[in-house]
PDBQT receptor file of N, H, CA, C and O in Angstrom, charges set to zero:
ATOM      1  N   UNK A   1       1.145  10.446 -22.413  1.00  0.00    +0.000 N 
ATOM      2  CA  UNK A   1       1.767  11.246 -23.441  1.00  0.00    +0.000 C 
ATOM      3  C   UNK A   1       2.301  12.520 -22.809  1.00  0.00    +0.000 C 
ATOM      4  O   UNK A   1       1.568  13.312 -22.216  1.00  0.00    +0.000 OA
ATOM      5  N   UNK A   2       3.686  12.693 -22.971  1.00  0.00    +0.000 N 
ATOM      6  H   UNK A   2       4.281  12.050 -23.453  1.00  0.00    +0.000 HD
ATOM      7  CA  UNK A   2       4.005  14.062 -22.687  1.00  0.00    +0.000 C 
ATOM      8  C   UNK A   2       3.902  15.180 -23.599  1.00  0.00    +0.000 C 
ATOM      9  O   UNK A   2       2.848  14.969 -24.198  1.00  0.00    +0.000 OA
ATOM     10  N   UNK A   3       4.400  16.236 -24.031  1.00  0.00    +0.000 N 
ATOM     11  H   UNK A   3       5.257  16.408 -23.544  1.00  0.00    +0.000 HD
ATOM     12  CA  UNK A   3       4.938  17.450 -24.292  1.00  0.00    +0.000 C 
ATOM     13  C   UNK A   3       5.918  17.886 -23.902  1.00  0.00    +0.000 C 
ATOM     14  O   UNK A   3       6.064  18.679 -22.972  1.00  0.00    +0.000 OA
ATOM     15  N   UNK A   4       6.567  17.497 -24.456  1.00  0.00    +0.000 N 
ATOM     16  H   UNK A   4       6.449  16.853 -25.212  1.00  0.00    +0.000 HD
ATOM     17  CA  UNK A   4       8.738  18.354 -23.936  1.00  0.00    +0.000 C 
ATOM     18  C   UNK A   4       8.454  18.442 -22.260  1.00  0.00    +0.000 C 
ATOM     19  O   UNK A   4       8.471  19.377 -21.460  1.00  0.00    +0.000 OA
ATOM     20  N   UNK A   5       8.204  17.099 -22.153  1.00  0.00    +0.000 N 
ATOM     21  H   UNK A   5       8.190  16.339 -22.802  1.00  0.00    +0.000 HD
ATOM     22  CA  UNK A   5       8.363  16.689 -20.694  1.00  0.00    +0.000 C 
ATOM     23  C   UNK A   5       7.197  17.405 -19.912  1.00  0.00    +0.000 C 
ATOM     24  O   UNK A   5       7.396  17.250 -18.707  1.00  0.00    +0.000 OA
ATOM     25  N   UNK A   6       6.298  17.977 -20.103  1.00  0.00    +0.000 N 
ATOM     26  H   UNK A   6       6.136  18.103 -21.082  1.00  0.00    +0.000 HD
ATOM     27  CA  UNK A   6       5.417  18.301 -19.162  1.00  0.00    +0.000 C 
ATOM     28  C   UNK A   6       4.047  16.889 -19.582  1.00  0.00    +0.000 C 
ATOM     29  O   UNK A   6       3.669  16.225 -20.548  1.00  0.00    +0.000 OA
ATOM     30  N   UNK A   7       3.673  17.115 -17.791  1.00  0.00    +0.000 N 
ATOM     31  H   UNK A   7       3.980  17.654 -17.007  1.00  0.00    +0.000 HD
ATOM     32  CA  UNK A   7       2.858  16.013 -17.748  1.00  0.00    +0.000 C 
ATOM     33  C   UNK A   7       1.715  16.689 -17.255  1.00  0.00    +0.000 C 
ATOM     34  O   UNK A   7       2.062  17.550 -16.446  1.00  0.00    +0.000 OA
ATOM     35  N   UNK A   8       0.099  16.624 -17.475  1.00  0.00    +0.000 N 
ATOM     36  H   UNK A   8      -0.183  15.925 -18.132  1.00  0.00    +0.000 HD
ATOM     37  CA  UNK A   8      -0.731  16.926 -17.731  1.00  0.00    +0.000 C 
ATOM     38  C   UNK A   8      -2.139  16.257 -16.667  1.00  0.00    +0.000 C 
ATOM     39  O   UNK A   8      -2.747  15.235 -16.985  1.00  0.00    +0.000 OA
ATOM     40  N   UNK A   9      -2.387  16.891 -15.684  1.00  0.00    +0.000 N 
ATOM     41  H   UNK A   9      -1.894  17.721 -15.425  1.00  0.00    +0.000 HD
ATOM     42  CA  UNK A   9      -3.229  16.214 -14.554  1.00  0.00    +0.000 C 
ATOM     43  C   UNK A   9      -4.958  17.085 -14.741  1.00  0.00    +0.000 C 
ATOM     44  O   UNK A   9      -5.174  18.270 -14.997  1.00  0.00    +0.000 OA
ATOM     45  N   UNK A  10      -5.731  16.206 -14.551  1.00  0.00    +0.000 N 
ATOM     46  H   UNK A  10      -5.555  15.244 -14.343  1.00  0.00    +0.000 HD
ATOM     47  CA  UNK A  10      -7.055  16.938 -14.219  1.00  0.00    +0.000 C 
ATOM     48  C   UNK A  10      -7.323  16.801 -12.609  1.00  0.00    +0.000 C 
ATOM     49  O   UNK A  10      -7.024  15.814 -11.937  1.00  0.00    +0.000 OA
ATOM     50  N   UNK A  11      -7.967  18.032 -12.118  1.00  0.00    +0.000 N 
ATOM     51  H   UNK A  11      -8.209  18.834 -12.664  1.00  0.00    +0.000 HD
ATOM     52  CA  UNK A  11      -8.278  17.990 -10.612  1.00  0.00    +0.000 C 
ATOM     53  C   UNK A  11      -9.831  17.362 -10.833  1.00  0.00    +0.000 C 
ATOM     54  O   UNK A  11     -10.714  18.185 -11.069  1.00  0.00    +0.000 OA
ATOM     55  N   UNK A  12     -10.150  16.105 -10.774  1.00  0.00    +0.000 N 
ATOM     56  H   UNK A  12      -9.432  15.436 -10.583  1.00  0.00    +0.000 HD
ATOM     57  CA  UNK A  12     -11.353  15.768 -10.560  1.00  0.00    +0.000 C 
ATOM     58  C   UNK A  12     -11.524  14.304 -10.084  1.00  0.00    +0.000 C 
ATOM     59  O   UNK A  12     -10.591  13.554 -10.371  1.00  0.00    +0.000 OA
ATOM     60  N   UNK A  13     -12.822  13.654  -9.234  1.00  0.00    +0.000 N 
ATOM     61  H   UNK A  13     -13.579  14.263  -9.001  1.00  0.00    +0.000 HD
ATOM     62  CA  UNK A  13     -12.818  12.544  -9.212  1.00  0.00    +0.000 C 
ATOM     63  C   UNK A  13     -13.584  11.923  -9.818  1.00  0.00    +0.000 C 
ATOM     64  O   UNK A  13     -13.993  10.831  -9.423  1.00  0.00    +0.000 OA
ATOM     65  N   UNK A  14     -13.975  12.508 -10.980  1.00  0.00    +0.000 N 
ATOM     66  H   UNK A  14     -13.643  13.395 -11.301  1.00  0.00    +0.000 HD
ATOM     67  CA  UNK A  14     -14.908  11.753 -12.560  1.00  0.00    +0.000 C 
ATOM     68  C   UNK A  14     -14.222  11.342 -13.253  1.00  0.00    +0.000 C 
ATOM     69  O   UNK A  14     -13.477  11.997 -13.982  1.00  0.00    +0.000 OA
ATOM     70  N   UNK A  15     -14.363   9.356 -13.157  1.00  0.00    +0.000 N 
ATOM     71  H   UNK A  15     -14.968   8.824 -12.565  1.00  0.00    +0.000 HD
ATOM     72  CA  UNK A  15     -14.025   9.053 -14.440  1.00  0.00    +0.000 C 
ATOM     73  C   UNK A  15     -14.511   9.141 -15.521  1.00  0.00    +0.000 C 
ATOM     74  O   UNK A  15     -13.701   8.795 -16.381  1.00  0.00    +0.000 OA
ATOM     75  N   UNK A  16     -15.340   9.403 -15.868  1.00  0.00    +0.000 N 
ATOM     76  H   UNK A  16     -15.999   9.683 -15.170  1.00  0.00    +0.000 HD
ATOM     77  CA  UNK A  16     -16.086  10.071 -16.985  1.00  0.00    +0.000 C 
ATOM     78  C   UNK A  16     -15.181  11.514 -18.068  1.00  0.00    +0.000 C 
ATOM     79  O   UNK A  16     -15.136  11.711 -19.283  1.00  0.00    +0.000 OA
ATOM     80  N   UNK A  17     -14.677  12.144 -17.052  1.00  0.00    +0.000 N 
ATOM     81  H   UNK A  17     -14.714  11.984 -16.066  1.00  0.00    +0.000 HD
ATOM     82  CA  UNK A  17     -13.771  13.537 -17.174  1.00  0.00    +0.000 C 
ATOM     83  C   UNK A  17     -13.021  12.752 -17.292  1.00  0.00    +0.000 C 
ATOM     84  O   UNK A  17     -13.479  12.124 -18.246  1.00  0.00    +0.000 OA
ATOM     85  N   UNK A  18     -11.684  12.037 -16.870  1.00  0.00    +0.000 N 
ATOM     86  H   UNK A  18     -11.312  12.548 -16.094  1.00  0.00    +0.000 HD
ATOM     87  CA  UNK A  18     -10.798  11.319 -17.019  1.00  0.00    +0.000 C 
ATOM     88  C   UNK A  18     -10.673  10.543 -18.393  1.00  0.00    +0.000 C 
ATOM     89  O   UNK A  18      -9.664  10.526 -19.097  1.00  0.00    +0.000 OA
ATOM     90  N   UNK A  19     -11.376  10.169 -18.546  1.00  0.00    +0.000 N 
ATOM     91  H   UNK A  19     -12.196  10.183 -17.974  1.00  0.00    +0.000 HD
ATOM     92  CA  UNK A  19     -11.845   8.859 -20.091  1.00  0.00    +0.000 C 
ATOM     93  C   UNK A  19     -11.802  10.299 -21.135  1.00  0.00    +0.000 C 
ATOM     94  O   UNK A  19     -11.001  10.265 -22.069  1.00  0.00    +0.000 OA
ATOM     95  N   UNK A  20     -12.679  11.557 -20.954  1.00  0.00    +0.000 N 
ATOM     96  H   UNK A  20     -13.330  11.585 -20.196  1.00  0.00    +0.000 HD
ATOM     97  CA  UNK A  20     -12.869  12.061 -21.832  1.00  0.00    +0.000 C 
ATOM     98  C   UNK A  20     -11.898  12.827 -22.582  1.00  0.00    +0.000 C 
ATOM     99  O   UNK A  20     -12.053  13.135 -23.764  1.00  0.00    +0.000 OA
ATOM    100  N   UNK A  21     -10.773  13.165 -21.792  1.00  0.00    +0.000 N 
ATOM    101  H   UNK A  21     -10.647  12.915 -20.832  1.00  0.00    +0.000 HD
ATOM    102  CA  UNK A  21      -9.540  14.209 -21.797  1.00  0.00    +0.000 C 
ATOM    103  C   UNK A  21      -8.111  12.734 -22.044  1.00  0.00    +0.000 C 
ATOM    104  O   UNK A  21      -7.078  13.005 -22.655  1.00  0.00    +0.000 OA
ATOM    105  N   UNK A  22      -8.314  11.555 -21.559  1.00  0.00    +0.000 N 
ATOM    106  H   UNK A  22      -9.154  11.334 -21.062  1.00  0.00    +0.000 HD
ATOM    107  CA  UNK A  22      -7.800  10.611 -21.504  1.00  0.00    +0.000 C 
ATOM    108  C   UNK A  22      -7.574  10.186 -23.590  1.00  0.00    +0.000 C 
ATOM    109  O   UNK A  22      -6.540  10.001 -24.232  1.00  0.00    +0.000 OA
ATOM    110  N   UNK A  23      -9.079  10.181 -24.049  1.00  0.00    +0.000 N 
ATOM    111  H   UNK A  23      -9.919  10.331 -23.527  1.00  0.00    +0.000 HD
ATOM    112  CA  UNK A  23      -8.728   9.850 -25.617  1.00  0.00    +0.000 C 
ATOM    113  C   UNK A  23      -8.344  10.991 -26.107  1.00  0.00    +0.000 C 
ATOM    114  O   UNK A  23      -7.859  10.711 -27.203  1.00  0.00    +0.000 OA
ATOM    115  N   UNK A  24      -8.247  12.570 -25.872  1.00  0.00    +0.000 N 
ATOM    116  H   UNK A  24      -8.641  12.797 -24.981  1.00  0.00    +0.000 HD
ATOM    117  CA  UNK A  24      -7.977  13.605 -26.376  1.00  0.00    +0.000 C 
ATOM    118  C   UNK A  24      -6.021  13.392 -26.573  1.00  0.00    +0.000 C 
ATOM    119  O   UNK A  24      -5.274  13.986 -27.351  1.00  0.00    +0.000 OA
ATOM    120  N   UNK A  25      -5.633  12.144 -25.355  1.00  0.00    +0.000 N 
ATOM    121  H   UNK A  25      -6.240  11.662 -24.723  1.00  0.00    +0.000 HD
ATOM    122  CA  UNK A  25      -4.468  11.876 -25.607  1.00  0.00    +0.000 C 
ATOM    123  C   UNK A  25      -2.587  12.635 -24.545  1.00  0.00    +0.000 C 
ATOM    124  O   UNK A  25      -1.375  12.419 -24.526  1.00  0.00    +0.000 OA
ATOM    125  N   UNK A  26      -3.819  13.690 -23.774  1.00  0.00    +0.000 N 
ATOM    126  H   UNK A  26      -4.803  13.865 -23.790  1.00  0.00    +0.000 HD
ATOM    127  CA  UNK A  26      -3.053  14.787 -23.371  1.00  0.00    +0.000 C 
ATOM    128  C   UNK A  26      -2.752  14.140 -21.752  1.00  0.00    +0.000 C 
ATOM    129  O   UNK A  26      -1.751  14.286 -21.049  1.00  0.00    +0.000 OA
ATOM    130  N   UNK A  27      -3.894  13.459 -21.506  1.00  0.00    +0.000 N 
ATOM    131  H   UNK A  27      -4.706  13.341 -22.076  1.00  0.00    +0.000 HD
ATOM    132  CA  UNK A  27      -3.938  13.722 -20.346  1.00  0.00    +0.000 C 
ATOM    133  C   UNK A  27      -2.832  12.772 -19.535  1.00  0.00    +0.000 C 
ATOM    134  O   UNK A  27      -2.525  11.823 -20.257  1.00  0.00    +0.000 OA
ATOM    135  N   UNK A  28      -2.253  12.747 -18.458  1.00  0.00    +0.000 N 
ATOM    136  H   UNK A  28      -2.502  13.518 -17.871  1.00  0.00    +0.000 HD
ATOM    137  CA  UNK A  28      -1.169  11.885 -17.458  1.00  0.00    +0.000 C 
ATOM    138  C   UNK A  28      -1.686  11.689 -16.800  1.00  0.00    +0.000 C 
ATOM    139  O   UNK A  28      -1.729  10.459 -16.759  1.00  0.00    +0.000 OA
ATOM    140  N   UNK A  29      -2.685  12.381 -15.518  1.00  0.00    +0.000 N 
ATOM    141  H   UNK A  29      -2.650  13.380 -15.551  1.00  0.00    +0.000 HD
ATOM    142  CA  UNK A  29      -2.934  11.379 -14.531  1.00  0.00    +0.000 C 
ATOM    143  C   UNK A  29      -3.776  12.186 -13.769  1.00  0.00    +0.000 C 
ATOM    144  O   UNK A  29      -3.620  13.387 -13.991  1.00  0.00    +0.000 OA
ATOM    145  N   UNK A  30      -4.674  11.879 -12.886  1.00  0.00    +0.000 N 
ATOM    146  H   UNK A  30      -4.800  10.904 -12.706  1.00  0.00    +0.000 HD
ATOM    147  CA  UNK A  30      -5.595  12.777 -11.733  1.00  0.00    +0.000 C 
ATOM    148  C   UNK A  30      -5.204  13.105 -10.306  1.00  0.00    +0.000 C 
ATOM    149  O   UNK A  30      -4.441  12.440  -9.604  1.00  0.00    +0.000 OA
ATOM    150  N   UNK A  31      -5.829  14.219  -9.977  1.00  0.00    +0.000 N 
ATOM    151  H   UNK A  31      -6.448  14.759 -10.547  1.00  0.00    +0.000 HD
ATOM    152  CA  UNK A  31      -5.202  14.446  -8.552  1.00  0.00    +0.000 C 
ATOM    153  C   UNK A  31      -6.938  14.679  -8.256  1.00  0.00    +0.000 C 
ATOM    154  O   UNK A  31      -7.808  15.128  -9.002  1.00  0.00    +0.000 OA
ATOM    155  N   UNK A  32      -7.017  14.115  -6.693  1.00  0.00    +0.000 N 
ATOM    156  H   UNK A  32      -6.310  13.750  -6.087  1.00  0.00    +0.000 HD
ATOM    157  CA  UNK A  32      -8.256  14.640  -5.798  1.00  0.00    +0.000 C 
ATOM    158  C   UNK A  32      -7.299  14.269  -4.560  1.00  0.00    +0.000 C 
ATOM    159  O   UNK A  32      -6.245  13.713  -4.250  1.00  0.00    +0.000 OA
ATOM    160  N   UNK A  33      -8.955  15.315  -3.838  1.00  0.00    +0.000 N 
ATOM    161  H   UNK A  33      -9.811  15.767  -4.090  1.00  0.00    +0.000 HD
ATOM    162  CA  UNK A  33      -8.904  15.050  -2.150  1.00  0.00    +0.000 C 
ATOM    163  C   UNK A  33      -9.902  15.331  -2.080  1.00  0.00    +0.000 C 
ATOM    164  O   UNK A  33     -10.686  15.661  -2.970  1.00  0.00    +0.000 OA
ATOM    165  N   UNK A  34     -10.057  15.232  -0.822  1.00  0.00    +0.000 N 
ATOM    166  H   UNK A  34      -9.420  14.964  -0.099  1.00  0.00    +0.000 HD
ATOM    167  CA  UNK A  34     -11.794  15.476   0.228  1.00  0.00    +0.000 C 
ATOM    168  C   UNK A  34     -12.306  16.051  -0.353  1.00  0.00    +0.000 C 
ATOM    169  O   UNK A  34     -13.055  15.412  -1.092  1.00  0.00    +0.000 OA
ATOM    170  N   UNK A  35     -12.344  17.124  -0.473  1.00  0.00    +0.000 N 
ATOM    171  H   UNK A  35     -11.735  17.643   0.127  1.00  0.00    +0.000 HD
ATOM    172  CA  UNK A  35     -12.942  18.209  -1.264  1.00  0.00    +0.000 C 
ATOM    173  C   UNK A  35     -13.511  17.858  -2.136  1.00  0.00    +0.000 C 
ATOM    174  O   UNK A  35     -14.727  17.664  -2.121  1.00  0.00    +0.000 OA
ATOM    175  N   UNK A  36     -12.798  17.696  -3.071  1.00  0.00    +0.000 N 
ATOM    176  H   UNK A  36     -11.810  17.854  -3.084  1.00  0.00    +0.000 HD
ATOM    177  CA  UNK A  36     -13.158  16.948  -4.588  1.00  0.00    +0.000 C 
ATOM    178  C   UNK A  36     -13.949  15.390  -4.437  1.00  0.00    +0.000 C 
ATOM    179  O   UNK A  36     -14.590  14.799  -5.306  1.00  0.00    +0.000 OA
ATOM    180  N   UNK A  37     -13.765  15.116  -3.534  1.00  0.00    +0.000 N 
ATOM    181  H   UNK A  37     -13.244  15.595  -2.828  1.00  0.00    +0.000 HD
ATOM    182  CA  UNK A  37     -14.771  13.762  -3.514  1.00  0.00    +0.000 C 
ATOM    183  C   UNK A  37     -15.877  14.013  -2.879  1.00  0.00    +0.000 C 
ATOM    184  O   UNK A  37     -16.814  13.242  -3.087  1.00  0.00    +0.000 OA
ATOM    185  N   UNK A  38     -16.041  14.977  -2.080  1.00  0.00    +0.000 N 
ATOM    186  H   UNK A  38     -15.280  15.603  -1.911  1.00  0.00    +0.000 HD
ATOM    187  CA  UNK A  38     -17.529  15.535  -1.867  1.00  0.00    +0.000 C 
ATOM    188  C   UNK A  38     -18.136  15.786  -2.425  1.00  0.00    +0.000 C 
ATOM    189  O   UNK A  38     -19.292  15.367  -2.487  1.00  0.00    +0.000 OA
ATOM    190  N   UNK A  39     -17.325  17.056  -3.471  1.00  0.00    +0.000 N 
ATOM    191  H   UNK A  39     -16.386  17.397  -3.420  1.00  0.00    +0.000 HD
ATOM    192  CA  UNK A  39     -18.063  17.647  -4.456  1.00  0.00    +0.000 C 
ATOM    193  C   UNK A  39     -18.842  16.775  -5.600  1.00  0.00    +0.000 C 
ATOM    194  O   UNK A  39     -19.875  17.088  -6.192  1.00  0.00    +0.000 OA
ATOM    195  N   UNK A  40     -18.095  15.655  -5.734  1.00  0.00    +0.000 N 
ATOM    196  H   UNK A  40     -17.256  15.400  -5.253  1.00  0.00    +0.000 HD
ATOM    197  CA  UNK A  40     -18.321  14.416  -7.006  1.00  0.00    +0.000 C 
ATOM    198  C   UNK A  40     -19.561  13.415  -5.961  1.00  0.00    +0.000 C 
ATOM    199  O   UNK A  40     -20.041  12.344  -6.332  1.00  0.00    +0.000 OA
ATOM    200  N   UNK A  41     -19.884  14.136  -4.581  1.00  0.00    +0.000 N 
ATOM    201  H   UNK A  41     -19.495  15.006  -4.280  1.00  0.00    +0.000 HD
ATOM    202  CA  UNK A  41     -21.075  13.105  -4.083  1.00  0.00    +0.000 C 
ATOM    203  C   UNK A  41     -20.474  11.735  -3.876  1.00  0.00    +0.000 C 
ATOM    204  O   UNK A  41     -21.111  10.705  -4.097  1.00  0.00    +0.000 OA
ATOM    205  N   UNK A  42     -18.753  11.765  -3.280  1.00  0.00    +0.000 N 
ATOM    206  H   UNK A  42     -18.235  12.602  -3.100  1.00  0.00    +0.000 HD
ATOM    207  CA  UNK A  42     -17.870  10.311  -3.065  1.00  0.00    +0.000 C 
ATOM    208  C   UNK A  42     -18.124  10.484  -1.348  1.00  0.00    +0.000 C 
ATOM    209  O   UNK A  42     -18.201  11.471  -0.616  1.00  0.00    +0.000 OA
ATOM    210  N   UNK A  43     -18.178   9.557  -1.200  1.00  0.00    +0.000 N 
ATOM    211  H   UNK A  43     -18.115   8.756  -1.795  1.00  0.00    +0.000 HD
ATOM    212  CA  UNK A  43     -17.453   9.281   0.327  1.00  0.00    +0.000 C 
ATOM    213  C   UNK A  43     -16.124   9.115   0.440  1.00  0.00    +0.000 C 
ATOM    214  O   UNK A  43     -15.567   8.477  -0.454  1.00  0.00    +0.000 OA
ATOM    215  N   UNK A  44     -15.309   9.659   1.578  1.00  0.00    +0.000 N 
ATOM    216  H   UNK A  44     -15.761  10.177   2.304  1.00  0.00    +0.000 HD
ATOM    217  CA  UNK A  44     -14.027  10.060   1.741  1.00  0.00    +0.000 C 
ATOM    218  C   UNK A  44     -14.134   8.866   2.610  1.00  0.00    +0.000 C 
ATOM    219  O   UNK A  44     -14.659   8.556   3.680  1.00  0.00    +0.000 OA
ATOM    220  N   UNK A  45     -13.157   8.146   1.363  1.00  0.00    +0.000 N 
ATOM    221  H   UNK A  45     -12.731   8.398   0.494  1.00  0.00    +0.000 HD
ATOM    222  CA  UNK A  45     -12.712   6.682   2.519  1.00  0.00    +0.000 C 
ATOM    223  C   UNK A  45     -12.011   6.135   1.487  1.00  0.00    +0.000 C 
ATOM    224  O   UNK A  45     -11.882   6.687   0.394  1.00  0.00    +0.000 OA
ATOM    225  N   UNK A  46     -11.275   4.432   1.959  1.00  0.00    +0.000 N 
ATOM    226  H   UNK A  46     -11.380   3.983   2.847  1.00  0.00    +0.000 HD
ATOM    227  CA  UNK A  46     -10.216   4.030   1.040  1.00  0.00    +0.000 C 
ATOM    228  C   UNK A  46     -10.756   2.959  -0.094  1.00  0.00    +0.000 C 
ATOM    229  O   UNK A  46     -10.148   2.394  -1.003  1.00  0.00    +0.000 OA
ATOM    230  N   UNK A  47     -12.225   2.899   0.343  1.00  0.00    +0.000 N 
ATOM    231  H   UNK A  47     -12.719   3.358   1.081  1.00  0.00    +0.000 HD
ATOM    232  CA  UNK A  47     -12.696   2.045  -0.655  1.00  0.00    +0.000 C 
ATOM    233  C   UNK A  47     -13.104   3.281  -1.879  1.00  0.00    +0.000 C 
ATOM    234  O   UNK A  47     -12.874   2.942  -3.040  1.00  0.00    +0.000 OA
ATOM    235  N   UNK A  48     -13.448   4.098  -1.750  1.00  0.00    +0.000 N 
ATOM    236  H   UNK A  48     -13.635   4.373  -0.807  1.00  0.00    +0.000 HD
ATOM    237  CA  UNK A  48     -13.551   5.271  -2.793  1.00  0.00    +0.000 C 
ATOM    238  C   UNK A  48     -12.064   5.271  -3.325  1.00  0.00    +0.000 C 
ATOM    239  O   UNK A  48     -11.824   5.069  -4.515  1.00  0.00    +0.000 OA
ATOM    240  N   UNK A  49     -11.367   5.437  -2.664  1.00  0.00    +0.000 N 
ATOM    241  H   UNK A  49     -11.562   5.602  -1.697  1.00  0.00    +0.000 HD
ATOM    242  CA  UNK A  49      -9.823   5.235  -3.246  1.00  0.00    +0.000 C 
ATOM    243  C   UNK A  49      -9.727   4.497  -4.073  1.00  0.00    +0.000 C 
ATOM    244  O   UNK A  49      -9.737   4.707  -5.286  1.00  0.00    +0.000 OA
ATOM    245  N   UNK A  50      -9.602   3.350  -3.401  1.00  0.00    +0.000 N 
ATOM    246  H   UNK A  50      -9.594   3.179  -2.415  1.00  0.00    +0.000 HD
ATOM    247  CA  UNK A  50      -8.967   2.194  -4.359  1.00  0.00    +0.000 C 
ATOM    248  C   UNK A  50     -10.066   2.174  -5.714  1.00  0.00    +0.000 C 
ATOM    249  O   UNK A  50      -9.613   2.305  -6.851  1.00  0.00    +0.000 OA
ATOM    250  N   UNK A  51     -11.543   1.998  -5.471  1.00  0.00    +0.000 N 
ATOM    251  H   UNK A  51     -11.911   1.891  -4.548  1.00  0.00    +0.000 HD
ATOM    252  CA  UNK A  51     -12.133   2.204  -6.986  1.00  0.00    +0.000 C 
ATOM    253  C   UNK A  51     -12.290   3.303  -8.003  1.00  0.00    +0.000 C 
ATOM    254  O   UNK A  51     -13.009   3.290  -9.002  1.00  0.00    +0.000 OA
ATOM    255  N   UNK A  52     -11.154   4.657  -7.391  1.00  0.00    +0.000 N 
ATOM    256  H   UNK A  52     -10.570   4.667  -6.580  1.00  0.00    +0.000 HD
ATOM    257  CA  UNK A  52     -10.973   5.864  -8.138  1.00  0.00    +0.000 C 
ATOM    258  C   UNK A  52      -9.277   4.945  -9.218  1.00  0.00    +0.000 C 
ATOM    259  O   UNK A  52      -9.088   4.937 -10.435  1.00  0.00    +0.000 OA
ATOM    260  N   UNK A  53      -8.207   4.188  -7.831  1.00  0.00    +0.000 N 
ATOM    261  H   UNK A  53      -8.361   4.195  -6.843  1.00  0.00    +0.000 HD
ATOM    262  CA  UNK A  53      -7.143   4.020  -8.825  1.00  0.00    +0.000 C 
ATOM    263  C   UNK A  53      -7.200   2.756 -10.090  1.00  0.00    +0.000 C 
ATOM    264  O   UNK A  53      -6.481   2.454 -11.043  1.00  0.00    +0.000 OA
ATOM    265  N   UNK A  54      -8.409   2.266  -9.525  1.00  0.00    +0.000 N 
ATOM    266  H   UNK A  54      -8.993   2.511  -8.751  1.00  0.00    +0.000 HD
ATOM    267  CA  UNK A  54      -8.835   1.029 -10.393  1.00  0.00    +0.000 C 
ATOM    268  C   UNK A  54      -8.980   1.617 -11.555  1.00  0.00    +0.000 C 
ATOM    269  O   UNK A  54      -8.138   1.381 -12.423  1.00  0.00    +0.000 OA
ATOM    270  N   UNK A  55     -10.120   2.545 -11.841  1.00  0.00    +0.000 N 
ATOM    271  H   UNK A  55     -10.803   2.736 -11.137  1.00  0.00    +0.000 HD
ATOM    272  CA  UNK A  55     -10.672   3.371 -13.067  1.00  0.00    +0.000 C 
ATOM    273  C   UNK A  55      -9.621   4.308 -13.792  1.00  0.00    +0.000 C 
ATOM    274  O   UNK A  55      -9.539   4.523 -15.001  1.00  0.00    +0.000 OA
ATOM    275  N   UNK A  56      -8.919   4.761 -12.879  1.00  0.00    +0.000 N 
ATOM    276  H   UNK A  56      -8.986   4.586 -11.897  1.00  0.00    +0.000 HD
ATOM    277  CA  UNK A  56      -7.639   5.189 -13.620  1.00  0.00    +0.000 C 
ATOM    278  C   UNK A  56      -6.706   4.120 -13.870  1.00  0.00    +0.000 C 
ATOM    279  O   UNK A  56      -5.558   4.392 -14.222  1.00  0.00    +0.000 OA
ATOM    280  N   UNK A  57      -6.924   3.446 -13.787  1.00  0.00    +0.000 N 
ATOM    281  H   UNK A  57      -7.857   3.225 -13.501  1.00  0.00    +0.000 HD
ATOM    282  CA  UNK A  57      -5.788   2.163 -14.460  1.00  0.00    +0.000 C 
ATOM    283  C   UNK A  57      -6.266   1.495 -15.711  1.00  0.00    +0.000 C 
ATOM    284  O   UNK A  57      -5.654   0.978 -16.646  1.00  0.00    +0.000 OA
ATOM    285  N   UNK A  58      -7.722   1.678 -15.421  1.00  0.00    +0.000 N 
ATOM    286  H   UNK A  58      -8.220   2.097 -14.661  1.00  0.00    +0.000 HD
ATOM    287  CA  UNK A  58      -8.548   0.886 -16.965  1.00  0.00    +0.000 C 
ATOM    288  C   UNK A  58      -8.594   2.198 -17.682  1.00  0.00    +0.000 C 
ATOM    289  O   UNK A  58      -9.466   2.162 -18.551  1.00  0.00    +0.000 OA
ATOM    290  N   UNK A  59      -8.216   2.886 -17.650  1.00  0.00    +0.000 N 
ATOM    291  H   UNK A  59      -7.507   2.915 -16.944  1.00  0.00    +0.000 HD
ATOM    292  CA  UNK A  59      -8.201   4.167 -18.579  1.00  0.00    +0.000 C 
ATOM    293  C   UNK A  59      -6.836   4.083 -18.973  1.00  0.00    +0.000 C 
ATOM    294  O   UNK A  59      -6.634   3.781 -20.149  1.00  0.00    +0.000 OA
ATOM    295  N   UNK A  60      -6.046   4.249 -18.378  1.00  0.00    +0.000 N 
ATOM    296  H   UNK A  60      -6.210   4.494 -17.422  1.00  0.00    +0.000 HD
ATOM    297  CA  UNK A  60      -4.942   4.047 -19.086  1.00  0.00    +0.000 C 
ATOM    298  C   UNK A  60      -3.774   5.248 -18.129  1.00  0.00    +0.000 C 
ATOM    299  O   UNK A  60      -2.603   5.288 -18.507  1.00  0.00    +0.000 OA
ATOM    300  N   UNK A  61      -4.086   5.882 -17.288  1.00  0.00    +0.000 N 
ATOM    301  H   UNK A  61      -5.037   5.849 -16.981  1.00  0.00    +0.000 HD
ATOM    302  CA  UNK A  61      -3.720   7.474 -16.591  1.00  0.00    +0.000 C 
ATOM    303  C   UNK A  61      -2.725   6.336 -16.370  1.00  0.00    +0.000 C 
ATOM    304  O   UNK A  61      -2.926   5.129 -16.507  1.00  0.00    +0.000 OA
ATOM    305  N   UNK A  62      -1.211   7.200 -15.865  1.00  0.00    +0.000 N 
ATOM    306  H   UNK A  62      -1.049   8.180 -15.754  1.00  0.00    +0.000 HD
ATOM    307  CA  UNK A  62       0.116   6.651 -15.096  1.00  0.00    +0.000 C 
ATOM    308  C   UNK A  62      -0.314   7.330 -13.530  1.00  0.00    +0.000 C 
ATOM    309  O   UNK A  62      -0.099   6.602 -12.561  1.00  0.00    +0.000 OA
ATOM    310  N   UNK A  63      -0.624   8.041 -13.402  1.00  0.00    +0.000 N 
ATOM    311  H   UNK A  63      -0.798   8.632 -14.190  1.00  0.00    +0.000 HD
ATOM    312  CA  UNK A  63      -0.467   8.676 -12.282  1.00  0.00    +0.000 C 
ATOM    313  C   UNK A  63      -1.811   9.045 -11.662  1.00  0.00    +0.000 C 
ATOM    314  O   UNK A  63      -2.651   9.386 -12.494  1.00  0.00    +0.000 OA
ATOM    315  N   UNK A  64      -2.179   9.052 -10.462  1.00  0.00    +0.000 N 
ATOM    316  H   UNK A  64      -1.496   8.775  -9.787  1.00  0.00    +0.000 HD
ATOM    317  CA  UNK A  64      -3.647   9.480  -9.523  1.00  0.00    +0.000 C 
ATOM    318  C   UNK A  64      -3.015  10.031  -8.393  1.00  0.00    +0.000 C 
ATOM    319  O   UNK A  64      -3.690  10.468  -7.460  1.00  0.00    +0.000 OA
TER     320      UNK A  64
């Protein structure tokens, strides 16, 4: 869902946060990095990847 074209990202790697801001309806899509996957207790690797874009795809986000 936009707003007169603005699109709407959370900095986190919780899908939990994602799902929650996701039914609020606002949300477009997530951004992380290292950082942020430390902080969330992820391992920085591509299997953390790929099951971060999985969960954003069953949520419904366009964009990660």
């Amino acid at each position: 869902m936009t707003a007169r074209g603005l699109r709407f990202f959370v900095d986190s790697a919780d899908p939990d946060i994602w799902r929650q801001y996701a039914k609020q309806g606002w949300l477009h899509g997530a951004t992380t990095n290292p950082l942020i996957l430390e902080r969330a207790g992820l391992a920085v690797t591509i299997d953390t990847a790929r099951a971060l874009v999985s969960a954003a795809g069953e949520i419904g986000l366009s964009e990660l």
